[in-house]
N, C-alpha and C positions, 0 to 999 in steps of 0.2 A: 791829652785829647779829651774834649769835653763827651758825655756821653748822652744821647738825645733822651729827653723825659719817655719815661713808661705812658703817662698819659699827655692825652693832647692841651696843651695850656688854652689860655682863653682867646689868645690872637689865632691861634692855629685854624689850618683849614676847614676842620669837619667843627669846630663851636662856630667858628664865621659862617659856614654854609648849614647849620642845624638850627643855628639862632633865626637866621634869615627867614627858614622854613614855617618855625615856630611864627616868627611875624605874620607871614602870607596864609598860614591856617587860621588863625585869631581874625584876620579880615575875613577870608570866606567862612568862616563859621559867626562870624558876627552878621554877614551878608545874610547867609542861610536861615539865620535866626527871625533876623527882620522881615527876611521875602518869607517864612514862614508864618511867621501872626500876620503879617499883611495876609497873604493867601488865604488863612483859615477863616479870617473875616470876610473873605470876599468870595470864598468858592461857590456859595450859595447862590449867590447871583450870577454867577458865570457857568453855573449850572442849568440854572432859569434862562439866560441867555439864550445859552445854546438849545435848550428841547423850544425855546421860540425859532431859533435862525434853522433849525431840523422843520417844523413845523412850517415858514415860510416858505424854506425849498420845497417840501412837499407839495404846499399848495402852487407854488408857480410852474412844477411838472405838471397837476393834474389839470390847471389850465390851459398851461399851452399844447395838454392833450386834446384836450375837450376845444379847442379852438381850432386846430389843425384837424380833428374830427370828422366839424363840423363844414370846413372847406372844404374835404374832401367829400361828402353828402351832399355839398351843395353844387360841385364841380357835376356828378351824376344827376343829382334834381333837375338842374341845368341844361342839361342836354335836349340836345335836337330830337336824336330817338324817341325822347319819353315823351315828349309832347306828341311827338306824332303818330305810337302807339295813342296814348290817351284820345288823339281827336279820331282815331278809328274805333275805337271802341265806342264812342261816342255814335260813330254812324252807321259801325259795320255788325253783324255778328261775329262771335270771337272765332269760326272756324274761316274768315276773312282775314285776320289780320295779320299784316308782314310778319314771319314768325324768323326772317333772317335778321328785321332789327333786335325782336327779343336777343334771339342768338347772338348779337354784337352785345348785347347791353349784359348777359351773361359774362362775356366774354372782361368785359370791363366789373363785371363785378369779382371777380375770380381777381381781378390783378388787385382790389382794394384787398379784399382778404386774408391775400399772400402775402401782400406788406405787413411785418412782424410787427414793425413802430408803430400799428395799430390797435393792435391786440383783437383783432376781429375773428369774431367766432362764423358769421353770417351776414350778410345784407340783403333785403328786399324791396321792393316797390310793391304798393299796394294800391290799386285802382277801382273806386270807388264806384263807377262806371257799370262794370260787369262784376263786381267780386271779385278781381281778377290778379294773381298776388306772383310774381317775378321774382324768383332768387337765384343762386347763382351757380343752381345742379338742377333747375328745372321749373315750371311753372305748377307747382300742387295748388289746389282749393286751401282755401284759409282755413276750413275744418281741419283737413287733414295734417297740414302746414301745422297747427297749433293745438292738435292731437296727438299726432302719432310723432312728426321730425321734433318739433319743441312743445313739451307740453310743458303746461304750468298753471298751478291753481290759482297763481296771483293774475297771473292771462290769458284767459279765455278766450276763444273765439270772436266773439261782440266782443271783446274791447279793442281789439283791433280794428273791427268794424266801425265802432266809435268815435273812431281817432281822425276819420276826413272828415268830419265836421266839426272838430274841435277847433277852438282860436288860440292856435299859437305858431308862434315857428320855429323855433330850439326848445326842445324839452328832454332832461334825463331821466328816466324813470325807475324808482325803487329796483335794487338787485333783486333777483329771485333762481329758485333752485328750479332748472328747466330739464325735461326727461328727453332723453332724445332714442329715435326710432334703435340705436344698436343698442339699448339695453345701459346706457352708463344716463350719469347725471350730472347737467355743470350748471356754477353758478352764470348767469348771464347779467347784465345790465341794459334796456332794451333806450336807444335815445331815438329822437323820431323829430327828424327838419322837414318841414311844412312851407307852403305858401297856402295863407285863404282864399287864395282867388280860385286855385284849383281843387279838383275832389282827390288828390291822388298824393302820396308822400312817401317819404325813404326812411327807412327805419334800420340802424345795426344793432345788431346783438354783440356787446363788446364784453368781454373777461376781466372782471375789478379784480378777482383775485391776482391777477398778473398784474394788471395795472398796482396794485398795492404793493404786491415783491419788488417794482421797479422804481415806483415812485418815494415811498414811506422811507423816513430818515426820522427813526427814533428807535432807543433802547426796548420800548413797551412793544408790543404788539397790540394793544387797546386802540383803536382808531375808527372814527367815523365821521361819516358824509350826509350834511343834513339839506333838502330843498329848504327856499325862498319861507314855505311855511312852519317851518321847522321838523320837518317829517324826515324819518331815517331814509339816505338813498343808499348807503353802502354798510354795513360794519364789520368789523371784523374784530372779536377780540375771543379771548380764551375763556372767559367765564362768563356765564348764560345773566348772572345778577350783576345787572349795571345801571346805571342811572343815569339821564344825561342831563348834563350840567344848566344852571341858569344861566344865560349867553344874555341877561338884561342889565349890563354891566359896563363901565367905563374902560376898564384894563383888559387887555385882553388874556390873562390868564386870573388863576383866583386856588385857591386851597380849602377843600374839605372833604369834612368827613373819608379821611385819609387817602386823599389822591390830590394830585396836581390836576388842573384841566386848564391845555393851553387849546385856543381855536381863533381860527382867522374867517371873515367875510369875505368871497370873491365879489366885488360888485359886477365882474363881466359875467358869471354865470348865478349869482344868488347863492352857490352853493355856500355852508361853510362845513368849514374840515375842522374834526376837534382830535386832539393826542390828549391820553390820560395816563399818566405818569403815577404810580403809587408813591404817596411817600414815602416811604421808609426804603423803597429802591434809592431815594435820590438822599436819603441821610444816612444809608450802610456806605453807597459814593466818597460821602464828604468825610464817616470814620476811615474807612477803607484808606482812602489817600492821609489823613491826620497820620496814622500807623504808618504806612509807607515811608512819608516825608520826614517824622522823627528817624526811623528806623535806618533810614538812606545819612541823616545827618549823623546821627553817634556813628554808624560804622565807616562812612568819610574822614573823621577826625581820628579815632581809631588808625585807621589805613595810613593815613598824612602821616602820623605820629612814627609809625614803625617804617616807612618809603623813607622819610627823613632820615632816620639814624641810619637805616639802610646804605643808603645813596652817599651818604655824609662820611661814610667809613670807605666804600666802594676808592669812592674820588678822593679821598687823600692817600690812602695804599699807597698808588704808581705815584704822585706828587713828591708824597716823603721819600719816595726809591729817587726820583730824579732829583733831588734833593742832597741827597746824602751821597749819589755819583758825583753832582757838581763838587762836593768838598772835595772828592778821592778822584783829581783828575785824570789819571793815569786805569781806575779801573773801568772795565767794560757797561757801558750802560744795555742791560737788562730790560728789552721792552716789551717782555711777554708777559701777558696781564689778563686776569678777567673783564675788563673791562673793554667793549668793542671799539671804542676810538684807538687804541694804542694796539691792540691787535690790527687793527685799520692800518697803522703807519708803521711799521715792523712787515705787513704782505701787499706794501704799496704797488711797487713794480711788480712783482707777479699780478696782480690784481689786472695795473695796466695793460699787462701785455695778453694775459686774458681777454682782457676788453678790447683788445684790439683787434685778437682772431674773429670774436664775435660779430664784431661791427665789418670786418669784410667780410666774413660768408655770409653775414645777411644782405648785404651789398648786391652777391652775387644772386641771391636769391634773388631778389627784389627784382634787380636789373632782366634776369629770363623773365618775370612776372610781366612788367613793362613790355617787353619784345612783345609776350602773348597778346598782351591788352591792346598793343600797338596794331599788331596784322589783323587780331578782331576787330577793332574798330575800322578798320579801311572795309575790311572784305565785307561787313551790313551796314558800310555812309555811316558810320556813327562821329559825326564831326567836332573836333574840340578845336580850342586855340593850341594846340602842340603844333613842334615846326616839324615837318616833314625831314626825312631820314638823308634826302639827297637822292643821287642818282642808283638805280639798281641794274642788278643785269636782269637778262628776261627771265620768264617765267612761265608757267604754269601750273595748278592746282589737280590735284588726284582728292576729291572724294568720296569715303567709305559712307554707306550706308546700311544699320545693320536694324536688320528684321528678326527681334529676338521670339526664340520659337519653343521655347524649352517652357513645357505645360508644369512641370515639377516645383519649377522656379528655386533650384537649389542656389541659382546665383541670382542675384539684382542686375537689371541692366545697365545700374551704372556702375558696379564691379564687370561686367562684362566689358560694357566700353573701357573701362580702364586698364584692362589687362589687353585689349585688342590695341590701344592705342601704343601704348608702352611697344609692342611688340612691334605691331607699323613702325615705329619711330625705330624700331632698333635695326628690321631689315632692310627700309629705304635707306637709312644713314650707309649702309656697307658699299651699296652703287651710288647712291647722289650724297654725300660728305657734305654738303653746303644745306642740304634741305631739311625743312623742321615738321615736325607735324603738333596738332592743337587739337582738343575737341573742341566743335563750336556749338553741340548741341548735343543733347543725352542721349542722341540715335544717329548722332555723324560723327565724324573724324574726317579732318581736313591737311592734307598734308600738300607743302608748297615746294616746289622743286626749280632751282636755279640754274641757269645757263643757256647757251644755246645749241648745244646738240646732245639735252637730256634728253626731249622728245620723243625719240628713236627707242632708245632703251628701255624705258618704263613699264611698255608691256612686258617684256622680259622678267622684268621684277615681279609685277604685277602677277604675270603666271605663279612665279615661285611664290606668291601666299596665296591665291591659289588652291593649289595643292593644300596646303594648310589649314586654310579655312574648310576647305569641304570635306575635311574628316571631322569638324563640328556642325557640320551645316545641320542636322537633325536639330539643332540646339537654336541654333544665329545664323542668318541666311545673310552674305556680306552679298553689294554690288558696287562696283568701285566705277567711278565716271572720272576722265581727264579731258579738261580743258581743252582749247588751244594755247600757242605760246603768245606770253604780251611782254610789253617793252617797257611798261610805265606802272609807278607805284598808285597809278589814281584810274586803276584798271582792276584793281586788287576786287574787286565789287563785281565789276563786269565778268572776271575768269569765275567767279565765284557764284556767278547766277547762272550763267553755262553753265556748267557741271549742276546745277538744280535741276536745268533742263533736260541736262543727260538722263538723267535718272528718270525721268516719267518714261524715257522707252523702254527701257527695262521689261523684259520679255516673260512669260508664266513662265517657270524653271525653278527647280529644288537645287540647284547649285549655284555658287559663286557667278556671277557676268561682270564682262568685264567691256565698259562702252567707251567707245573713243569717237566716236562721229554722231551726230544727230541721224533719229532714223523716223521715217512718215510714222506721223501718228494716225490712223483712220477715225472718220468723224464715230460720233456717238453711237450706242448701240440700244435699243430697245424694239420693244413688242410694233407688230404693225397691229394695228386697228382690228385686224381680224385675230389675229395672235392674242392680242390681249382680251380678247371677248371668250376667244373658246377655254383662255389661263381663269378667266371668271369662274364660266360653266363648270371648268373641270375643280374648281378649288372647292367652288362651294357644294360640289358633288362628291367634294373629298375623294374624289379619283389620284390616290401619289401617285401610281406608275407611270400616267398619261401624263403628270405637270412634272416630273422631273425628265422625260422623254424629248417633253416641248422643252423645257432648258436645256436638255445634252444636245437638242438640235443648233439652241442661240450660240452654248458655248462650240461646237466646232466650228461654225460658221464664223463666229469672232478669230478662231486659230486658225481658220483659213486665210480669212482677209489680212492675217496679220496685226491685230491687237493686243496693246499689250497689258502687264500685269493689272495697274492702275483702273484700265475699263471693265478687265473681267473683274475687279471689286468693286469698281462703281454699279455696273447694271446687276450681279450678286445681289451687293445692297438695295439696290432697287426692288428687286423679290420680295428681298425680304421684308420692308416697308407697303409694298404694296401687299403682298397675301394678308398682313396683318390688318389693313386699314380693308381688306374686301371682308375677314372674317368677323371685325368688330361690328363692318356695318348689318352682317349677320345676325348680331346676337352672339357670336362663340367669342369663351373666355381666354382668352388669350398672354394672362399675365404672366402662363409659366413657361409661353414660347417666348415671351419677351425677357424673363431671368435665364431660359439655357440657351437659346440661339440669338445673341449678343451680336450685331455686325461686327465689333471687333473683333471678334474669331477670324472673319475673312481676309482678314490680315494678315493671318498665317498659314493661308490655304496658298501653294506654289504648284499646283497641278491641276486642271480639269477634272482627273478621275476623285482628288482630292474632295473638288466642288460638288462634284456627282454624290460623293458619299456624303457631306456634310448636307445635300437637300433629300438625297433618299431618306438619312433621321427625321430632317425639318419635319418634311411631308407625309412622314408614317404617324407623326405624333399629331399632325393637321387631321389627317383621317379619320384617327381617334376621337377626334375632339368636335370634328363634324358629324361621327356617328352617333357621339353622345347626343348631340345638339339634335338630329333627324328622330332619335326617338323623342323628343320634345316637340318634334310639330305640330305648327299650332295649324288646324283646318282652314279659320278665317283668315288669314293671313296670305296662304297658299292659292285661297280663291279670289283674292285681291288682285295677286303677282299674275294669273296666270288671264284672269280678266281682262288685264293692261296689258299684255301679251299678244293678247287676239286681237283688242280693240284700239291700240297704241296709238294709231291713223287716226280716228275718230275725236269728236268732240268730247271725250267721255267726263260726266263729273264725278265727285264724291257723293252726292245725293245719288244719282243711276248705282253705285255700286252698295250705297247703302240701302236701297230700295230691295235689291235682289238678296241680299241678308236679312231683310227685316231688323234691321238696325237706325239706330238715329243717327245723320250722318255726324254732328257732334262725337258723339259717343265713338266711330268709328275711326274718325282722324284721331283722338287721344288715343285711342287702340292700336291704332298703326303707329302711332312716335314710340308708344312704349314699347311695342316689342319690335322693331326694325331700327329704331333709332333713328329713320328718318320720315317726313311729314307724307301724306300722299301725292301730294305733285313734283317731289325731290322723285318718284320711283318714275313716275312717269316722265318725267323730264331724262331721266337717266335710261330709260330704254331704249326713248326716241335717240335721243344724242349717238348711244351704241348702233341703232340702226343708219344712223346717218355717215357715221365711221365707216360703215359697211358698205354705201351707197358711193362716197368721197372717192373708194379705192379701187371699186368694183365697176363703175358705170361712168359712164360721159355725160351724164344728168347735171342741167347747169344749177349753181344753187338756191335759185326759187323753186324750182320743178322738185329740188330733194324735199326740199324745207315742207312743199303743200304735201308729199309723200308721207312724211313721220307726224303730221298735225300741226304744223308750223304756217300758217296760209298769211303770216305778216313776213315778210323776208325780213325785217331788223329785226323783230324777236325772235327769229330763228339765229340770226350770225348771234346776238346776243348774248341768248342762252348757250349755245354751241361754245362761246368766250369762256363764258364763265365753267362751264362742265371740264374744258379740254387748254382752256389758256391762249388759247391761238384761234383765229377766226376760219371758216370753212373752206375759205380759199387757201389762206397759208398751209391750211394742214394737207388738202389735196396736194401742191406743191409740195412738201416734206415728206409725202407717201412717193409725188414722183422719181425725187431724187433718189430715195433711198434702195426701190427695186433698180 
């Protein structure tokens, strides 16, 4: 018997498959070689390339900034408002002029500067008319505007002044380091769209430093922005000694004096943008990768060389073993091997039959997923091309609703829905065997129950969790709503929106409820006219005892008539929004009733006395905050309020009130906006209105006779205004007062 060679001959598998190897590294290393002199000749331009294709994208961001801007300036310049501020200034004195269009044109500048995609720091209007300059937290004097909110040596006062008679209509102007009233400093960049025809223009204050973090696509941080005249508008780079480049050139980049300088010309804004690149960043680049690419190529062929012999001995091993069994028919072929194919076919059929538990219990999975997916979609109309299931038996829906109430928050509420659900699913299965339950939302659990005489039983069940939930109820306040019974899969929606409905009746209660029938809801609840006038008095007198008194009166009167949960936190929140909006228009600071008394809290108030305690806190800390505020009172102010009081009826002006202060009446109106926050004829319009509530509910006075009573002697500008203070015109409200006694 022959005996096989010690080493492998030259036909043999591992010199066939080594030799082979050798071939195919000799072409990639020959490849390697070529794409590397090719590359090292060329990286330098494809370095240039790209700090130009960096530099293009740059500039096509900052224009379609500065173009999108500039719409947006023009969208405001535009407007209806400004003009017809500007033609009153034009004819009126400024303590004439509609101060609710300012307030809308506010209103719309707050939403320009909110917009992030803009990068705005401020916007204003400036009318050349009266001095008179419109931003978008108030109307300051341009002195003060560019003194104290933006100061900057590069603009002064006169130059802004300057700027409505200037000729142009898009201009960006030089960045500069602006001080502002809190004490910090930002760079601004001020742009200013015009029309000649007018004296009046729009100017933003916009952020280049953001704009450069968002725009700028280059290695350097060297970058600048030059005007039409070649004057610096923006720079930004790390060291203070720089040069700017000759731009009197053919190409648009160029090398010296050891820097790159690539710049492009916008011809839609004049500007151009230049990136200055050091050289010697862009030739440690070119060594950097030279290094690299040799370094990658030796230790590739290296790798090749040892994977070959490697792999080449690996794969003949098992070969020569099947090899040397085929000689020896009779002995066992031996297919356990290092090598993973032949371990492959040696744990074939186990492998398979693995694979086959696998692939049905994912099956099974899948297939419950499906059902889920399936009853979700019917019960919210979520309609696809799937064919419907066939005929079912009846049904109806039991929905859990849970009000999670555990201040600790030691569990999450979606661990809590999920251990409530699990459990629902486990105790309804013991009585209804057919029925399933799903969460369908992070605060319900929906459970479906099949047949036709399940009906009957389900409170039964119902009771017995029950009992179980309300030994957590301190934690999770459950309420469970059942349907009626339906006979059709394309109802699944319908059962599903009843039990939505159920649940708004849902009664005040610290325990589990459990509803099965629709129950009257009673209409709305709030202040009558006189209720809500003495809720004024007493707030802004910071009396708590008497305004939480007048709410424990709302709320029993709500648990008498039988209202339920839903209303006593509707009109709650209503409090609360209201005390807030009567103490801001006060003057009182109110930002740390607004962080600790949260309407969302009222969400987990389940008791009246509950309510009672969460407004005794509200209104002790109101009190506080009103007696701070009453040692701040201001005299003039007080004899403003109490003049309009006596004299409300009357013809009364701002000049008569400023007469009896020895005041200008100019001077007075800015007086009253700043500390009241509202104009002088918003207070006067606001008393009468109150007095008219008063007259609506109390008297049989038809509504001309009200209207000449409060100083109203035009009946349309009485219903008018009356509209606008209360929403609803004098007639309807009377009506709304009749029904509700």
């Amino acid at each position: 018997m022959s005996m096989s060679p010690r080493f492998p001959q030259i036909n043999s598998v591992f010199f066939q498959v080594f030799s082979k190897f050798l071939i195919i590294i000799l072409l990639l290393t020959s490849f390697n070689y070529f794409s590397f002199s090719f590359f090292k000749n060329n990286i330098l331009d494809e370095i240039i390339k790209n700090n130009k294709l960096n530099l293009n994208n740059t500039v096509k961001e900052y224009e379609e900034y500065f173009i999108a801007l500039r719409e947006e300036m023009l969208r405001l310049y535009s407007d209806s408002k400004v003009s017809l501020i500007n033609g009153q200034m034009m004819t009126r004195p400024q303590n004439e002029i509609n101060y609710l269009l300012v307030s809308d044109l506010q209103d719309m500048m707050q939403k320009m500067t909110a917009n992030r995609f803009l990068y705005m720091d401020n916007v204003f209007l400036f009318f050349k008319a009266q001095s008179m300059l419109i931003e978008r937290d108030g109307t300051p004097s341009e002195d003060r505007m560019f003194s104290a909110f933006y100061s900057s040596a590069m603009y002064a006062p006169s130059f802004w002044r300057d700027q409505s008679s200037a000729s142009y209509h898009f201009k960006i102007f030089p960045a500069s380091l602006f001080a502002k009233h809190t004490g910090t400093s930002l760079t601004l960049m001020p742009v200013i769209v015009k029309n000649s025809a007018y004296t009046y223009y729009i100017s933003a204050l916009i952020q280049p430093d953001n704009l450069f973090e968002n725009f700028h696509r280059s290695t350097d941080d060297s970058f600048f922005i030059l005007n039409e005249n070649r004057q610096p508008v923006y720079i930004h780079s790390q060291s203070t000694d720089f040069k700017l480049p000759d731009l009197n050139r053919e190409e648009d980049f160029y090398e010296s004096e050891g820097n790159y300088y690539f710049y492009k010309t916008s011809p839609l804004t004049g500007l151009t943008y230049i990136s200055i690149i050091p050289t010697h960043r862009i030739y440690d680049q070119i060594l950097g990768l030279n290094i690299t690419l040799l370094a990658v190529l030796l230790v590739s062929i290296v790798i090749s060389i040892i994977a070959s012999i490697w792999f080449g001995r690996r794969l003949n091993r098992p070969i020569k073993q099947i090899m040397d069994s085929l000689q020896q028919p009779r002995s066992i072929l031996q297919l356990k091997s290092n090598i993973r194919e032949f371990d492959f076919i040696s744990g074939k059929i186990q492998e398979l039959n693995s694979l086959n538990q696998q692939i049905h219990q994912d099956l099974l999975t899948k297939s419950s997923q499906l059902e889920n997916y399936e009853y979700i979609k019917k019960l919210k109309m979520i309609y696809t091309d799937s064919h419907d299931r066939g005929k079912i038996d009846r049904f109806f829906v039991v929905l859990f609703h849970l009000n999670y109430l555990d201040t600790d928050r030691s569990l999450t509420l979606e661990r809590v829905a999920y251990f409530m659900k699990e459990f629902i699913h486990l105790s309804l299965n013991e009585t209804f065997p057919n029925s399933f339950t799903i969460q369908i939302e992070k605060n319900q659990i929906l459970t479906m129950v099949f047949g036709d005489d399940q009906r009957q039983r389900i409170e039964e069940a119902l009771s017995r969790l029950k009992a179980v939930f309300d030994h957590d109820k301190q934690s999770c306040l459950v309420t469970a709503a059942v349907s009626s019974v339906y006979a059709d899969s394309f109802e699944y929606h319908s059962a599903y929106e009843e039990a939505l409905k159920l649940l708004d009746g849902r009664y005040l209660s610290d325990e589990m409820e459990i509803i099965t029938e629709a129950r009257p809801i009673p209409g709305s609840y709030f202040f009558t006219a006189k209720q809500e006038e003495e809720f004024f008095h007493l707030l802004q007198a910071g009396n708590c005892l008497a305004c939480v008194d007048l709410i424990r009166k709302m709320l029993e009167h709500m648990a008498a008539s039988g209202a339920v949960a839903g209303q006593f936190h509707k009109f709650s929140a209503d409090i609360l929004y209201k005390s807030l909006n009567i103490l801001e228009a006060v003057k009182v600071e109110t930002g740390e009733l607004v962080r600790d008394y949260v309407p969302a809290q009222l969400a987990q108030i389940c008791s009246i006395d509950h309510y009672l305690r969460f407004f005794e806190r509200f209104f002790h800390r109101v009190s506080e905050l009103v007696k701070v505020k009453k040692e701040e009172q201001d005299d003039t102010i007080a004899f403003v309020l109490e003049y309009i009081r006596k004299n409300y009826a009357e013809d009364i002006s701002l000049e008569q009130v400023a007469a009896k202060l020895n005041l200008s009446p100019s001077y007075l109106s800015i007086y009253i906006r700043e500390k009241t926050g509202s104009n002088y004829l918003e207070h006067i319009h606001t008393f009468r209105i109150g007095k008219a509530k008063e007259l609506l509910e109390n008297s049989d006075l038809n509504i001309q006779e009200i209207g000449r009573q409060i100083g109203y002697y035009n009946p349309t500008s009485f219903i008018r205004m009356f509209k606008r203070f209360t929403g609803t015109t004098p007639k309807e409200y009377r009506k709304l007062q009749t029904l509700q006694m």
